[in-house]
N, CA, C and O atoms as CSV, one atom per row, in Angstrom:
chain,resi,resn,atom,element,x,y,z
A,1,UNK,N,N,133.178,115.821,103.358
A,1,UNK,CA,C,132.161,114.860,103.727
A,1,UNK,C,C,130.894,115.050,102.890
A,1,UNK,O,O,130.292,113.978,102.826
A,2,UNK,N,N,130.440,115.769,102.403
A,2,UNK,CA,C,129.345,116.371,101.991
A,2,UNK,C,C,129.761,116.138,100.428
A,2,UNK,O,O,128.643,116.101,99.914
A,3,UNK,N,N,130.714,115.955,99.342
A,3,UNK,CA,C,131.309,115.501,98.157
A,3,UNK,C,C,130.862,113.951,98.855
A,3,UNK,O,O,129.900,113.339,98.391
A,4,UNK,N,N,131.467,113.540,99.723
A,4,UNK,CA,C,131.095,111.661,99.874
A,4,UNK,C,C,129.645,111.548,99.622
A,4,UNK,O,O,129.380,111.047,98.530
A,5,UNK,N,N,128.762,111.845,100.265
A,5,UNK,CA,C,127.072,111.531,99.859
A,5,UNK,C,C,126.221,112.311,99.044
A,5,UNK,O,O,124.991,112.341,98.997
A,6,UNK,N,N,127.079,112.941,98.407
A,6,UNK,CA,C,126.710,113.749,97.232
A,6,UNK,C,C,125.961,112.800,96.082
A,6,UNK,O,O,124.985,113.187,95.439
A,7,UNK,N,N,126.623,111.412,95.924
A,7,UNK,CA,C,126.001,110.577,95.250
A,7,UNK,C,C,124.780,110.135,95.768
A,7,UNK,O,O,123.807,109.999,95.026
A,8,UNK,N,N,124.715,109.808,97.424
A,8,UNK,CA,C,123.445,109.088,97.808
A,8,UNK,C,C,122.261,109.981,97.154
A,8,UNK,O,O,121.295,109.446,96.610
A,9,UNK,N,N,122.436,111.584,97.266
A,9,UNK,CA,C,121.110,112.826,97.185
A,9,UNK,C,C,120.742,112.669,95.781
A,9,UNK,O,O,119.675,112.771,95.175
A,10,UNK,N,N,121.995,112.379,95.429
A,10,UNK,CA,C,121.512,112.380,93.613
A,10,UNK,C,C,120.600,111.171,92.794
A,10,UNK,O,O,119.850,111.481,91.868
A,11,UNK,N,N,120.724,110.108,93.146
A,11,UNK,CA,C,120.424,109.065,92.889
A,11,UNK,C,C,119.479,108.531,93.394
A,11,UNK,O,O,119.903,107.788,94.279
A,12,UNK,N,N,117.819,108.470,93.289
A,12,UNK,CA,C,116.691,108.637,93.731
A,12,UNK,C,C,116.393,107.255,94.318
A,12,UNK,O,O,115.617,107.251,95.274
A,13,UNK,N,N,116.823,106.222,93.954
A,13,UNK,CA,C,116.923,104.609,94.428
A,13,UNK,C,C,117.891,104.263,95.892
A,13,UNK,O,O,117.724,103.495,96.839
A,14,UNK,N,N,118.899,105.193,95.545
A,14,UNK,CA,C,120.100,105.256,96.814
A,14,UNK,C,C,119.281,106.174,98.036
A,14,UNK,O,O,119.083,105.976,99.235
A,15,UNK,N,N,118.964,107.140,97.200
A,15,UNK,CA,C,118.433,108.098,98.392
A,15,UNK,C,C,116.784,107.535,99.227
A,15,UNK,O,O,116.644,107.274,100.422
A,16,UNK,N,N,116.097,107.500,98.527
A,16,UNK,CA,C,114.913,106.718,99.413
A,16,UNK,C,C,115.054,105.685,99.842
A,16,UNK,O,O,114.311,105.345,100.763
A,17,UNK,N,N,115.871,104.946,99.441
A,17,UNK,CA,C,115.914,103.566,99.996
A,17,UNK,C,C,116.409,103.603,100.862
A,17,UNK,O,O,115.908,102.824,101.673
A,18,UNK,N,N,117.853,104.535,101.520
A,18,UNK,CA,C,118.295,104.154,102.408
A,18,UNK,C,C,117.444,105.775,103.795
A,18,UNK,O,O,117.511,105.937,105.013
A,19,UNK,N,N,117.007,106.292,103.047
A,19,UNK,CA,C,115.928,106.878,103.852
A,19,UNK,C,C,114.881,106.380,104.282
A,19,UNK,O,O,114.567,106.681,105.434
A,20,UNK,N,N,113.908,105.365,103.431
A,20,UNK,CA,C,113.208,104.346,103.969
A,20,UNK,C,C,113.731,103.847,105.320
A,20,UNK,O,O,113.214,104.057,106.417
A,21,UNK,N,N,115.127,102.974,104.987
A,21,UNK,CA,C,115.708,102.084,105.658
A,21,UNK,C,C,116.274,102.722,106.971
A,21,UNK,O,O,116.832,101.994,107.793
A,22,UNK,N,N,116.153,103.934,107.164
A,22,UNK,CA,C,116.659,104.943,108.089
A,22,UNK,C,C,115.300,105.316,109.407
A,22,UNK,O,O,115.502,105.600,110.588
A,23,UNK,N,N,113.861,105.177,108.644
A,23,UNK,CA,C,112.618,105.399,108.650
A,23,UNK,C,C,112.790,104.568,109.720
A,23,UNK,O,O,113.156,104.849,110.861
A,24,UNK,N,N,112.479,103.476,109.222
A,24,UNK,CA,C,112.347,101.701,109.715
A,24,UNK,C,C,113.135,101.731,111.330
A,24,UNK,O,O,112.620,101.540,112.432
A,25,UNK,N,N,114.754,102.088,110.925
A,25,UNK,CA,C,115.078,101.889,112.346
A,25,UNK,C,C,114.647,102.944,113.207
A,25,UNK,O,O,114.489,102.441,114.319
A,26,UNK,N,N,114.322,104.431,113.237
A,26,UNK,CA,C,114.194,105.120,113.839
A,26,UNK,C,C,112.370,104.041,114.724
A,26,UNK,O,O,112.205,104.021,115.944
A,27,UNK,N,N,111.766,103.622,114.129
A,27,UNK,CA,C,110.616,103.221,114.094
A,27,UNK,C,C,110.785,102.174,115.039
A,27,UNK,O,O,110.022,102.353,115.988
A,28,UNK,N,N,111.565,101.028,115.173
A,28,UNK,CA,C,112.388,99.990,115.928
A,28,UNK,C,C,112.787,100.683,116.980
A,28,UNK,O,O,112.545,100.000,117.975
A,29,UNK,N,N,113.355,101.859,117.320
A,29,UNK,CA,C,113.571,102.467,118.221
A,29,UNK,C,C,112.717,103.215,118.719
A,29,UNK,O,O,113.142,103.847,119.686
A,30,UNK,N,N,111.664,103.402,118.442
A,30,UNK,CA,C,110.410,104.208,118.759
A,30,UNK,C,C,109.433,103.132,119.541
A,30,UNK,O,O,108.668,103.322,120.487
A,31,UNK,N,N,109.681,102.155,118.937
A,31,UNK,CA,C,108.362,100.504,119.266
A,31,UNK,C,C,109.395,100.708,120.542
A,31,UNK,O,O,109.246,101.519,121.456
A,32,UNK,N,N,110.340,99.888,120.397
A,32,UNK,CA,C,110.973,99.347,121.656
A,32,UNK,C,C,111.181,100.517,122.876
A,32,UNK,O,O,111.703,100.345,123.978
A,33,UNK,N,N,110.768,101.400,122.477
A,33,UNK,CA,C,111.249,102.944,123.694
A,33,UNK,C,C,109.982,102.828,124.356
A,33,UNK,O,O,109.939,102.748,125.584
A,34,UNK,N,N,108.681,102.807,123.467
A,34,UNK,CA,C,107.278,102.683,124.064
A,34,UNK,C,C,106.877,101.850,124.818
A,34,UNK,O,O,106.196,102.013,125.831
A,35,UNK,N,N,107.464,100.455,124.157
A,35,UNK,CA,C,106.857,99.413,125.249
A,35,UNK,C,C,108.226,99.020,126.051
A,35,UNK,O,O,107.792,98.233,126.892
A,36,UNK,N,N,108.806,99.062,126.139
A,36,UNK,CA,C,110.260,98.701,126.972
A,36,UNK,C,C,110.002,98.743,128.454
A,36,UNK,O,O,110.871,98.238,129.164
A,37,UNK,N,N,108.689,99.392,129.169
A,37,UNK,CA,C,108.490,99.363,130.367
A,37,UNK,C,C,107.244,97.968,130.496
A,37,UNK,O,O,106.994,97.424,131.572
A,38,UNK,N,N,106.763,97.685,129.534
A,38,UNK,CA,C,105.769,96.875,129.941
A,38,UNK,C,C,106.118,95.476,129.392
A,38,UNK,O,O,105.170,94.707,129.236
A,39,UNK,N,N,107.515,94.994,129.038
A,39,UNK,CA,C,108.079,94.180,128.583
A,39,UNK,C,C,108.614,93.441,129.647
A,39,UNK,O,O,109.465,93.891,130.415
A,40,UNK,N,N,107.945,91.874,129.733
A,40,UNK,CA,C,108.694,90.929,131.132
A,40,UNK,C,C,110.627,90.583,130.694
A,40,UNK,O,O,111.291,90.532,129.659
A,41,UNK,N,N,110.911,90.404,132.321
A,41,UNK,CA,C,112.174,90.099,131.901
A,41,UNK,C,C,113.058,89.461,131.011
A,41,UNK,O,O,114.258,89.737,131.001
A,42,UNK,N,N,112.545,88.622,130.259
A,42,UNK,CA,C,112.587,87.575,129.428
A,42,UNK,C,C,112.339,87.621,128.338
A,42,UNK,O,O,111.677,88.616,128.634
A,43,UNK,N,N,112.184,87.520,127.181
A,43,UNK,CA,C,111.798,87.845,125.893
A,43,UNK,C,C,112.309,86.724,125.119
A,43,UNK,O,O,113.477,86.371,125.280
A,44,UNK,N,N,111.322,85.960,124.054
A,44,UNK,CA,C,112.000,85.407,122.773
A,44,UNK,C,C,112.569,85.853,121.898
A,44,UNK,O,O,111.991,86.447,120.988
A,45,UNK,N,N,114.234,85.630,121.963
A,45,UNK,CA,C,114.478,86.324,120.851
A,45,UNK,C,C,115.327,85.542,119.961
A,45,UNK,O,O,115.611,85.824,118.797
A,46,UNK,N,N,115.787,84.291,120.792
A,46,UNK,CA,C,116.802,83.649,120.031
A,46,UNK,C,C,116.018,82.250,120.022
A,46,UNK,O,O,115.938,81.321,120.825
A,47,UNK,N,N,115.288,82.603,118.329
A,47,UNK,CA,C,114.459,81.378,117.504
A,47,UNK,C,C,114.608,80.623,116.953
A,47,UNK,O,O,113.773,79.830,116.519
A,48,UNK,N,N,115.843,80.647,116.790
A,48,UNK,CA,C,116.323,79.266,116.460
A,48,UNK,C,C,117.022,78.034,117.714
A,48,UNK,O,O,117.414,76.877,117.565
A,49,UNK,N,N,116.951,78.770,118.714
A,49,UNK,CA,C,117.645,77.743,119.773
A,49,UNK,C,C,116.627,76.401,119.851
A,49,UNK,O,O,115.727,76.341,119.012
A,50,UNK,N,N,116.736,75.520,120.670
A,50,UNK,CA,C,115.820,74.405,121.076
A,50,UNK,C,C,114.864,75.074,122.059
A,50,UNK,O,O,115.308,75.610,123.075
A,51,UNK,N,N,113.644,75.055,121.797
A,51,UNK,CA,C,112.577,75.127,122.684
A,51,UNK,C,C,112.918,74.799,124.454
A,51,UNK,O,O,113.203,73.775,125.075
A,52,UNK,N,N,112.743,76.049,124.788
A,52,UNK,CA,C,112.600,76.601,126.374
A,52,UNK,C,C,113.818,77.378,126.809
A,52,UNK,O,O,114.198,78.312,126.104
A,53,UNK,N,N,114.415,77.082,127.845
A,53,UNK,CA,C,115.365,78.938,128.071
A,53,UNK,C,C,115.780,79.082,127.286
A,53,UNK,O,O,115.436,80.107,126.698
A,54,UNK,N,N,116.850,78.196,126.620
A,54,UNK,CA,C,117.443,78.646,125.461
A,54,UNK,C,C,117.258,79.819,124.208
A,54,UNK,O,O,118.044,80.439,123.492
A,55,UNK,N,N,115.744,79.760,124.365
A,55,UNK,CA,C,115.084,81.118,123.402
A,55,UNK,C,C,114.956,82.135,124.121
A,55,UNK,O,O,114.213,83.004,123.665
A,56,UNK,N,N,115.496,82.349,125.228
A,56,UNK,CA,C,114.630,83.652,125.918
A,56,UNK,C,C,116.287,84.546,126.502
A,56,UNK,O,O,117.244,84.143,127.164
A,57,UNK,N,N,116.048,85.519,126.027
A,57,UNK,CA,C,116.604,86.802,126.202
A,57,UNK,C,C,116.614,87.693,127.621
A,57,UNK,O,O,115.949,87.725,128.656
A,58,UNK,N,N,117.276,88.099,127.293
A,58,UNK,CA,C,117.268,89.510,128.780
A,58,UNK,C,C,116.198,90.993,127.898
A,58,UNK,O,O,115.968,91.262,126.719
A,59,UNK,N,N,115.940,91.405,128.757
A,59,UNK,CA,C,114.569,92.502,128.308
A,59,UNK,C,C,115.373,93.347,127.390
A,59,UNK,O,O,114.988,93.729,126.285
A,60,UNK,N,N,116.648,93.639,127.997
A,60,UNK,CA,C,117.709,94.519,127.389
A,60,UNK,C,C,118.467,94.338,126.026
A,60,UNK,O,O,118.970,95.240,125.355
A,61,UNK,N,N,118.447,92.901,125.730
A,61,UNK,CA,C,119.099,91.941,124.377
A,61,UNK,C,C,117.909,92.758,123.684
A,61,UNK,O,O,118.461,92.429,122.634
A,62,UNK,N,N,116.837,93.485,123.279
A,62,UNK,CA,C,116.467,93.771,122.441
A,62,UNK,C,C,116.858,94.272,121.514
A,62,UNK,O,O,116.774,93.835,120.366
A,63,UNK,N,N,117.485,95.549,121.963
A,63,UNK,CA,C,118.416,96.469,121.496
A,63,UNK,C,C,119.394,95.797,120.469
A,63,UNK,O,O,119.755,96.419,119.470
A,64,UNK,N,N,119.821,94.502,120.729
A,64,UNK,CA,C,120.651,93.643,119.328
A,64,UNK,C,C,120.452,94.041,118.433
A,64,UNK,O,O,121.034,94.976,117.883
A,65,UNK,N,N,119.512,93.380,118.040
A,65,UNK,CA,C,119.121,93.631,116.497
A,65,UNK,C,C,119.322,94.731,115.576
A,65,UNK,O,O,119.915,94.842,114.503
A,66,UNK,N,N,118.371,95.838,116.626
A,66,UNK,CA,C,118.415,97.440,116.243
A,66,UNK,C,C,119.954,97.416,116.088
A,66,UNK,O,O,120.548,97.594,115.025
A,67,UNK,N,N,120.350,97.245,116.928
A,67,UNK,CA,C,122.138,98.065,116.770
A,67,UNK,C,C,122.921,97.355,115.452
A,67,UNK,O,O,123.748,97.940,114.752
A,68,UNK,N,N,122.339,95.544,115.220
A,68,UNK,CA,C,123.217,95.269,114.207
A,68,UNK,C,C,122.600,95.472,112.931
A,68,UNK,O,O,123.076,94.822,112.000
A,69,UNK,N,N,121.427,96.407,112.642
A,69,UNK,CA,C,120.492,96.746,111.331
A,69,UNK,C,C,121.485,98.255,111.264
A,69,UNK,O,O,122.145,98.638,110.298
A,70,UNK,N,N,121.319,99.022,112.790
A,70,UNK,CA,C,121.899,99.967,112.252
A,70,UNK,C,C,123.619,100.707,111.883
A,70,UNK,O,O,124.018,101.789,111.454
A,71,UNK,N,N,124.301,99.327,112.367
A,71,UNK,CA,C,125.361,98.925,112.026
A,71,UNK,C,C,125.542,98.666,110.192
A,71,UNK,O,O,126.158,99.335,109.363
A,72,UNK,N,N,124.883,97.664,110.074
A,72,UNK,CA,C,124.745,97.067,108.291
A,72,UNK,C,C,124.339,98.563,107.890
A,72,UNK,O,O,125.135,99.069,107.100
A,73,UNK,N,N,123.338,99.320,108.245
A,73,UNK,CA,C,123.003,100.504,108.031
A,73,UNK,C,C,124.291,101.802,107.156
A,73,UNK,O,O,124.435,102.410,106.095
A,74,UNK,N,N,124.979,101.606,108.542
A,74,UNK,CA,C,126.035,102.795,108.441
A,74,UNK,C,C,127.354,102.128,107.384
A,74,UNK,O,O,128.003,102.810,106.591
A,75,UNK,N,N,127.462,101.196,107.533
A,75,UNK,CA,C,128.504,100.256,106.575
A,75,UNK,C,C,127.585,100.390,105.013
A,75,UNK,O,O,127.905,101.000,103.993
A,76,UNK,N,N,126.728,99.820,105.216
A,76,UNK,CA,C,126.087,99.879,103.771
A,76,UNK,C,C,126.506,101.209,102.773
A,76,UNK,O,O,127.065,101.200,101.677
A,77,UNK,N,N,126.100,102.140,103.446
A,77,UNK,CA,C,125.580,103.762,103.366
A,77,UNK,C,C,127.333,104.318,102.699
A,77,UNK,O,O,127.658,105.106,101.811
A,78,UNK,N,N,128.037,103.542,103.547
A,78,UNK,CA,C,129.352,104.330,103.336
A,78,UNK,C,C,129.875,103.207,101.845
A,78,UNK,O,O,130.220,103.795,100.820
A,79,UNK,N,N,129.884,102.166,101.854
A,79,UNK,CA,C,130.275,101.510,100.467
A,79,UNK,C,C,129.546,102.186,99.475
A,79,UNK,O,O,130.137,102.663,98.506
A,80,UNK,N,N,127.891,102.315,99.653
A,80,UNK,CA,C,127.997,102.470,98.532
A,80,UNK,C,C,127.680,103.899,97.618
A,80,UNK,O,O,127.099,103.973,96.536
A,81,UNK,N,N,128.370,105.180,98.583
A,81,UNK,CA,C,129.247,106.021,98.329
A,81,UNK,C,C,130.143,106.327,98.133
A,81,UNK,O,O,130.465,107.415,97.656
A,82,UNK,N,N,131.275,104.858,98.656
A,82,UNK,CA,C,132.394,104.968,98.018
A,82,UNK,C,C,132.751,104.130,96.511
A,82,UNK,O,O,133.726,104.357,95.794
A,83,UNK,N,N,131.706,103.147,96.277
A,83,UNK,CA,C,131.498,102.274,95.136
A,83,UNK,C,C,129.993,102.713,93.730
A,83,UNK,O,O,129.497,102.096,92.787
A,84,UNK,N,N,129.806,103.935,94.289
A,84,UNK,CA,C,128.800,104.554,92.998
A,84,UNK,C,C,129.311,104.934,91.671
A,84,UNK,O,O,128.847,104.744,90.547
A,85,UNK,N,N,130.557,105.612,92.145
A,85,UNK,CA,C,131.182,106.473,90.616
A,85,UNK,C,C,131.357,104.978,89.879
A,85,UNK,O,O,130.846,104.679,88.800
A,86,UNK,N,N,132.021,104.287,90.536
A,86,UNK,CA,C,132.119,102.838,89.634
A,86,UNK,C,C,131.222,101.905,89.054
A,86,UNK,O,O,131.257,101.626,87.855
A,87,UNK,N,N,130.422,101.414,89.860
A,87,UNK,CA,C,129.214,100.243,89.402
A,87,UNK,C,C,128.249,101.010,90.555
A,87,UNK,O,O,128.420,100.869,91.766
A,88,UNK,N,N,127.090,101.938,89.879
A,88,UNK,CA,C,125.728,102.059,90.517
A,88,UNK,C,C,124.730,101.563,90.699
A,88,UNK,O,O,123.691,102.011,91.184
A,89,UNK,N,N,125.067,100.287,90.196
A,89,UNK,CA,C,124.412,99.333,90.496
A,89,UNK,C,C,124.323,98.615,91.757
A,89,UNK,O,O,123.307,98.348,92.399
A,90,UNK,N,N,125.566,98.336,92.024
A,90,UNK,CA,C,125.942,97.676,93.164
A,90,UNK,C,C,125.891,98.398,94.592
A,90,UNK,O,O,125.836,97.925,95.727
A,91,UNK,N,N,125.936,99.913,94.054
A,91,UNK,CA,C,125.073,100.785,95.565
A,91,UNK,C,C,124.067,100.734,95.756
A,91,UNK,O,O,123.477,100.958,96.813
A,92,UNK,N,N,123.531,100.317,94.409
A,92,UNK,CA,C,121.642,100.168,94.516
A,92,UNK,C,C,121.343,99.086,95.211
A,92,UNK,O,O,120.343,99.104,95.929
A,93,UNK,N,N,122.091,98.035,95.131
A,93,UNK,CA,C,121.649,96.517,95.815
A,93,UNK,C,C,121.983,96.760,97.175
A,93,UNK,O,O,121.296,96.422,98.139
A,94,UNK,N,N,123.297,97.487,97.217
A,94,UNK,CA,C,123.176,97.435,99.082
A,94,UNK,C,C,122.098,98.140,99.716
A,94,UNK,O,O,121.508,97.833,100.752
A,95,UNK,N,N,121.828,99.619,98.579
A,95,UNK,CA,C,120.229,99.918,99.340
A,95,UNK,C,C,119.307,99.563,99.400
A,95,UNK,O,O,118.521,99.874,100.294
A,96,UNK,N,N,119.078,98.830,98.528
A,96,UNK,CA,C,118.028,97.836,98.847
A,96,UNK,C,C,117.786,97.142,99.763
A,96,UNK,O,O,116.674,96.945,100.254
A,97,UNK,N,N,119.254,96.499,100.238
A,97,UNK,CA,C,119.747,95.269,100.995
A,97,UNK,C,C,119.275,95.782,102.556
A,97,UNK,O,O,118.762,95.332,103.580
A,98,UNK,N,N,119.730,96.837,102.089
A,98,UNK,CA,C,119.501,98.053,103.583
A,98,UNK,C,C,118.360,98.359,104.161
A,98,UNK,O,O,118.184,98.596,105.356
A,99,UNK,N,N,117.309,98.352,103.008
A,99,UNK,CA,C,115.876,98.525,103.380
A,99,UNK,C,C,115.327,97.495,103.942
A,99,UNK,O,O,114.708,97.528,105.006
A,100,UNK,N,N,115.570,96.301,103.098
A,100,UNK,CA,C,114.974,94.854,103.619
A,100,UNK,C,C,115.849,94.635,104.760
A,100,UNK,O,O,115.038,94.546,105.682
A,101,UNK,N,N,116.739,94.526,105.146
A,101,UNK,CA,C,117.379,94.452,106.595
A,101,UNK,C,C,116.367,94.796,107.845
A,101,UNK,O,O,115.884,94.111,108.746
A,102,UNK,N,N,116.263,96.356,107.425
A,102,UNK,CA,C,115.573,97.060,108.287
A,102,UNK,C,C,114.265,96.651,108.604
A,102,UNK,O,O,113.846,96.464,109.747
A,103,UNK,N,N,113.243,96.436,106.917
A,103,UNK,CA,C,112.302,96.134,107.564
A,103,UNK,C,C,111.827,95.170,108.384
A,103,UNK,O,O,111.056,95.312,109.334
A,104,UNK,N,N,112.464,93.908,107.855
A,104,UNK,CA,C,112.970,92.946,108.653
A,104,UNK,C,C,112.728,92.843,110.136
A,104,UNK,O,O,111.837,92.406,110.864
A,105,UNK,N,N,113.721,93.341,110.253
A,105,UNK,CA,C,113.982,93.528,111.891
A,105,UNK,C,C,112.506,94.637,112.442
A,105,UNK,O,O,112.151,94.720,113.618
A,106,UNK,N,N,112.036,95.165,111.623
A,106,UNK,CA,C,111.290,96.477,112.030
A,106,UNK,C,C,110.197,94.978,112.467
A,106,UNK,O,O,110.023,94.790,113.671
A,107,UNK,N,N,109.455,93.900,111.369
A,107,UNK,CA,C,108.476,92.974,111.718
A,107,UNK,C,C,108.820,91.901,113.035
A,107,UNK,O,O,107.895,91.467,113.723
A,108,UNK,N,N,110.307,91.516,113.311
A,108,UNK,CA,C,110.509,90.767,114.042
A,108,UNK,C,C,110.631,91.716,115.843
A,108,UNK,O,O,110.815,91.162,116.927
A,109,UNK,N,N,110.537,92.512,115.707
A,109,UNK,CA,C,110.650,93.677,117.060
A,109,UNK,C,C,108.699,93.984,117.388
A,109,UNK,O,O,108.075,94.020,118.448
A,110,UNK,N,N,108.298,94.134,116.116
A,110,UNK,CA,C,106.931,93.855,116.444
A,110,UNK,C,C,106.151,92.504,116.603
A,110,UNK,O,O,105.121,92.485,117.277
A,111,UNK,N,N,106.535,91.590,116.109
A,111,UNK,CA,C,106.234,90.233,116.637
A,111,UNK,C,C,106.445,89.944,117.846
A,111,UNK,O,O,105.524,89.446,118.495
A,112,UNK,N,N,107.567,90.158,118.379
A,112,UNK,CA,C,108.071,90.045,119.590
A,112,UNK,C,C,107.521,90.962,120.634
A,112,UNK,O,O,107.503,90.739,121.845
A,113,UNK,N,N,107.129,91.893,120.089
A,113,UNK,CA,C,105.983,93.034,121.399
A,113,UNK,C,C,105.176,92.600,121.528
A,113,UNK,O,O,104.726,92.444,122.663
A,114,UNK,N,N,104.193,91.921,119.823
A,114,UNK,CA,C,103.106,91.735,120.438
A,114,UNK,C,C,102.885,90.358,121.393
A,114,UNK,O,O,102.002,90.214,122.239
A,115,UNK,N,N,103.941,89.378,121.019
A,115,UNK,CA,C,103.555,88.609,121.614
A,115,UNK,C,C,103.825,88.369,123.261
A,115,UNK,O,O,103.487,87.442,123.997
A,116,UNK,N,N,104.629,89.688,123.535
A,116,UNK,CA,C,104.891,89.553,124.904
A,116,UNK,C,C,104.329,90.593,125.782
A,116,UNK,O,O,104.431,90.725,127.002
A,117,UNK,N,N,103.558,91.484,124.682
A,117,UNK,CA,C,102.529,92.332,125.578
A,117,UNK,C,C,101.036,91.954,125.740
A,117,UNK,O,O,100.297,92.645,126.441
């Protein structure tokens, strides 16, 4: 196991980026742990629906997001350790891909606090 991400440590674009991107969710999980008690039952989270229930969430649907950033996260992480020796390029874009995911979601978890705290 430790030969598999041997590439991420080496490769200074792979490695911060998806340490950034690692940053970010721990951070998403830190916001939402803090305010998760002072959060009404309801929450906007689904912005693209038509205006009124349809946008509003269970307090608990927060957790989505986080789980599917840190999903893309763990998938990312593993391609592109298994796709470096070949095109390092293309591990670089998923870390990238990985970072902006994250932060992403890191601005839309804080939008959503502030506007419901």
């Amino acid at each position: 196991m430790k030969r598999f991400f041997k590439n991420i440590k080496s490769d200074k674009i792979l490695f911060f980026g998806f340490l950034a991107a690692l940053i970010f969710i721990i951070l998403n999980l830190s916001l939402v742990g803090f305010f998760y008690s002072k959060l009404p039952p309801f929450i906007p989270l689904f912005n693209q629906m038509p205006w009124g229930e349809a946008r509003l969430g269970l307090k608990e649907q927060i957790f989505i997001p986080i789980a599917i950033t840190f999903a893309i996260f763990v998938i990312n992480i593993i391609i592109s350790s298994w796709l470096y020796k070949k095109t390092p390029l293309v591990s670089r874009i998923f870390s990238i891909t990985t970072l902006l995911i994250s932060f992403f979601t890191l601005l839309f978890i804080i939008r959503t606090i502030r506007i419901m705290v």
